[in-house]
C-alpha positions as CSV (number, residue, x, y, z in Angstrom):
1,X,-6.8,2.1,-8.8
2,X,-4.3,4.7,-8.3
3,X,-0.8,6.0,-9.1
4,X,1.0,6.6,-5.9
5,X,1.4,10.5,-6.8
6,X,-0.4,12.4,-3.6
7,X,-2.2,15.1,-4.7
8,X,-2.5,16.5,-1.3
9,X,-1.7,16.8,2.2
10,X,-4.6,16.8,4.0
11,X,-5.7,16.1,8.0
12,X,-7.9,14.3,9.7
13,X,-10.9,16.3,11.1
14,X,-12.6,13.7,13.3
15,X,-12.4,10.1,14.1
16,X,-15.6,8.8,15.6
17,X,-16.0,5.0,17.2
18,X,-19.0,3.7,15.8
19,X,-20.2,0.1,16.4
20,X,-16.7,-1.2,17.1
21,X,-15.1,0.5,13.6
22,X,-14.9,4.2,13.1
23,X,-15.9,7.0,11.0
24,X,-13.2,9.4,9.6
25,X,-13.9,13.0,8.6
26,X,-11.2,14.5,6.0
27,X,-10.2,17.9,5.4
28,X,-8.8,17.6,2.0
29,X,-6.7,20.8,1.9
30,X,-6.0,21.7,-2.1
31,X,-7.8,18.1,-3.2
32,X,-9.7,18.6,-6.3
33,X,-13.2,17.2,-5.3
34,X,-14.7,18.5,-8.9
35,X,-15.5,15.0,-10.1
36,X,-15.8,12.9,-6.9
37,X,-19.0,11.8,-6.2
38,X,-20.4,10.0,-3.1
39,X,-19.1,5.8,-3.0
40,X,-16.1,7.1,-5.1
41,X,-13.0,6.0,-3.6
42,X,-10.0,8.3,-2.4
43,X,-7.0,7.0,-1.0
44,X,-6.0,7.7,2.3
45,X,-2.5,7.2,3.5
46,X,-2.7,4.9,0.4
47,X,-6.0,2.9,2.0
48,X,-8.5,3.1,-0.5
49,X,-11.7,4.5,1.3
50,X,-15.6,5.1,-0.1
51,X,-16.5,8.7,0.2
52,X,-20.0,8.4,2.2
53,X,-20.8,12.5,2.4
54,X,-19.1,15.1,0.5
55,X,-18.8,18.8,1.8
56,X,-17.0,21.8,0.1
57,X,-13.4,20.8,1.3
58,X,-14.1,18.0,2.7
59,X,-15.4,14.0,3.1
60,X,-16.2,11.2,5.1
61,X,-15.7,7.6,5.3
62,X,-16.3,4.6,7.2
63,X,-13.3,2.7,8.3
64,X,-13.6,-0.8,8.5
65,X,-12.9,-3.5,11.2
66,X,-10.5,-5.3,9.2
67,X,-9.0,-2.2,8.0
68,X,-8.4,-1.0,11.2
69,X,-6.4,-4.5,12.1
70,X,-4.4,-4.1,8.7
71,X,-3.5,-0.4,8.6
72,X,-2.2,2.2,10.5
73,X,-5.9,4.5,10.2
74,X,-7.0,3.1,13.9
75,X,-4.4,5.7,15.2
76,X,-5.3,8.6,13.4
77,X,-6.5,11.5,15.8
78,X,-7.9,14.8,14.9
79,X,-5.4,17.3,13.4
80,X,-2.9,14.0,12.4
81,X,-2.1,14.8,8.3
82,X,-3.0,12.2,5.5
83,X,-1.8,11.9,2.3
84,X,-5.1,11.9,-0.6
85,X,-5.5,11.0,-3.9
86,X,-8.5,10.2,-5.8
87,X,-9.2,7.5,-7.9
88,X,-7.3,6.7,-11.5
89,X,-9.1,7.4,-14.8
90,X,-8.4,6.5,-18.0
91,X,-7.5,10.2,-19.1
92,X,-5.0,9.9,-16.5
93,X,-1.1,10.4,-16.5
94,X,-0.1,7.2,-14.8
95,X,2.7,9.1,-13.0
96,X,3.8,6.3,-10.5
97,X,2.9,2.7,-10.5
98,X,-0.5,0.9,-10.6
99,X,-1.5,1.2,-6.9
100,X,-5.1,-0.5,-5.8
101,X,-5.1,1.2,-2.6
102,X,-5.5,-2.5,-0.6
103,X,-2.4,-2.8,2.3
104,X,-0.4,-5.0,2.6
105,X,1.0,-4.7,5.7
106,X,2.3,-2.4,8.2
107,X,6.0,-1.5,8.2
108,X,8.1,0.7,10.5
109,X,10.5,3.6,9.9
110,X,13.5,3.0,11.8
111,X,15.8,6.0,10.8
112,X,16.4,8.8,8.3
113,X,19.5,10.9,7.7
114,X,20.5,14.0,4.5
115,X,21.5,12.5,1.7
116,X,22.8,15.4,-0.3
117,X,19.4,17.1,-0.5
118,X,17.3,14.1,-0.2
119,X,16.8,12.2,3.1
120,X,17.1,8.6,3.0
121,X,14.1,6.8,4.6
122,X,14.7,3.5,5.9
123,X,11.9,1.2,6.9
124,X,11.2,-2.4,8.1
125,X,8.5,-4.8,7.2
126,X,6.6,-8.0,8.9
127,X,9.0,-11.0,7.2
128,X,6.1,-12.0,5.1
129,X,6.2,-9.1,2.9
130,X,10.3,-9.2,2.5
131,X,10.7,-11.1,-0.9
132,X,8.5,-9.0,-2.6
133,X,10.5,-5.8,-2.1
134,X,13.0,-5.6,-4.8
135,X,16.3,-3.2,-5.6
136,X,15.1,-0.4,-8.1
137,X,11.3,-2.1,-7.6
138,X,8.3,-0.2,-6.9
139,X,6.6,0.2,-2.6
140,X,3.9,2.2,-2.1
141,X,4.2,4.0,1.5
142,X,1.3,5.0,2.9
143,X,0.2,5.8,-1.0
144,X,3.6,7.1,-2.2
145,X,5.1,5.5,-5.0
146,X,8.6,4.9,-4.5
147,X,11.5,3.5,-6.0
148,X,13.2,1.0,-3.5
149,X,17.4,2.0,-3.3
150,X,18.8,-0.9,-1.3
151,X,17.2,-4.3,0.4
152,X,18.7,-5.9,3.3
153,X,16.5,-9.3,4.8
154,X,12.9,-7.5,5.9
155,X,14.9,-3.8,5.3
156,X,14.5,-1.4,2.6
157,X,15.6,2.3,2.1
158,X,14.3,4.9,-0.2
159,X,15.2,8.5,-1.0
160,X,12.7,11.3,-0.7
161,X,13.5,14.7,-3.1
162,X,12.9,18.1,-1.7
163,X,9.1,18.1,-3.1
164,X,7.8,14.8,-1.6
165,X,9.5,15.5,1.6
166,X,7.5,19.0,1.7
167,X,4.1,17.8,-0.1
168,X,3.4,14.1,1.9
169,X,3.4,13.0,5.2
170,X,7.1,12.3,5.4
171,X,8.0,15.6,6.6
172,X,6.2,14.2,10.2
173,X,7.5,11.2,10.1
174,X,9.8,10.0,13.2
175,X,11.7,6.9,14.2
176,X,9.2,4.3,15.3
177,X,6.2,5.8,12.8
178,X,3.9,3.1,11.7
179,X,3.8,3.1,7.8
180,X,1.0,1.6,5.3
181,X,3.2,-0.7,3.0
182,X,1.7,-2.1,-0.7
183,X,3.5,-4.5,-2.6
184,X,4.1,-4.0,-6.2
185,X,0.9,-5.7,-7.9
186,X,2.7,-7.5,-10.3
187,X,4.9,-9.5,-7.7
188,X,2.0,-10.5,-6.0
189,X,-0.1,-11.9,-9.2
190,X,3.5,-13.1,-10.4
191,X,3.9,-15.0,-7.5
192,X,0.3,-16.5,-7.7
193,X,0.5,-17.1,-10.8
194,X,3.8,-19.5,-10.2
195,X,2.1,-21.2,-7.5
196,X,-0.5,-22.5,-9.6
197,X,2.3,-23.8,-12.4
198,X,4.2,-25.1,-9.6
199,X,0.8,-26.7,-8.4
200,X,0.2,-28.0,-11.9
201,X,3.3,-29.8,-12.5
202,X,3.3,-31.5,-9.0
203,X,0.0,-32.9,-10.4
204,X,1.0,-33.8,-13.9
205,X,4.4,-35.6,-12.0
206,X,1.7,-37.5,-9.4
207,X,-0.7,-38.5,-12.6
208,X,3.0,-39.7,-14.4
209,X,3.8,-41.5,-11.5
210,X,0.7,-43.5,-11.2
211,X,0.5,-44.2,-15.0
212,X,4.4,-46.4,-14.4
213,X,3.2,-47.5,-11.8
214,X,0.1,-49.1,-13.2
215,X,1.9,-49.9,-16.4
216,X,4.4,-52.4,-14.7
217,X,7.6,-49.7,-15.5
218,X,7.6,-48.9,-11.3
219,X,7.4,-51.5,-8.8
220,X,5.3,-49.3,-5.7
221,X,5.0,-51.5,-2.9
């Protein structure tokens, strides 16, 4: 798990093809490595990743198949920046929003403009993803927590202060940048979790149903 609060900016080193996925080499700029260990996972552009070799000021990781499909990490080149955190502990300050560091989906920034000194980000998402996105609800972009300003059908904006816009990979982004989008957790168990009531009284109506009918009160031809 994480927070959504990037610790550093970091940039991609290499990007090496390896059995149809990739392997991805991480200069982690100011990232405390202190307490990461190899298979810990860091978040990169908010995908969680497994550290497979550790250097000084650095770390590697393989980069799935299906990872490459889901998120935007198929198109990172040496020298593109990445956003890093590692993972949450307990001791932790949970400065953001519970983020598990599995994507969503891919969205797209469309435009940006000053908003007294903020810039307002706004950014499009596949249909699908839409009705979780709520006004003053939590996003994660690739692994910033943010607070969502406005909603319109698959649109959403959100404001970026002064130190996000210089301490993340906003500052690079341009009109047409693929973005790693995550859902608040809680919609998405929220929403599971009234599937399987609404699931549950369709059943307990079909066993009613039967019962009347087998009891003479409904004639069922």
């Amino acid at each position: 798990m994480f927070t959504g609060i990037i610790q550093a900016l970091g940039s991609v080193e290499q990007s090496e093809a390896r059995g149809g996925d990739i392997r991805l080499r991480i200069n982690c700029g100011h990232l405390d490595l202190s307490r990461t260990q190899l298979g810990d996972s860091i978040a990169v552009n908010g995908v969680c990743l497994t550290a497979i070799e550790l250097g000084d000021r650095s770390f590697s990781a393989d980069v799935s198949l299906e990872t490459m499909n889901k998120t935007s990490l198929d198109s990172l080149a040496a020298g593109s920046p990445v956003n890093l955190e590692t993972a949450l502990t307990l001791n932790d300050a949970l400065g953001g929003h519970l983020v598990s560091g599995h994507v969503d989906g891919l969205g797209t920034m469309l435009e940006m403009h000053p908003d007294a000194r903020s810039i307002r980000y706004r950014f499009e998402v596949e249909p699908a993803l839409q009705h979780y996105i709520a006004a003053k609800g939590s996003v994660t972009v690739d692994g910033t927590s943010l607070t969502v300003n406005g909603i319109d059908g698959n649109r959403f904006d959100v404001n970026i202060v002064p130190h996000t816009q210089q301490k993340t990979v906003f500052q690079y982004y341009q009109p047409g940048s693929r973005v790693n989008i995550e859902v608040d957790i809680i919609a998405r168990y929220l929403e599971r979790l009234l599937q399987g009531r609404a699931e549950t009284n369709r059943d307990k109506d079909q066993q009613m149903l039967e019962t009347l009918i087998k009891s003479g009160f409904i004639n069922h031809e």
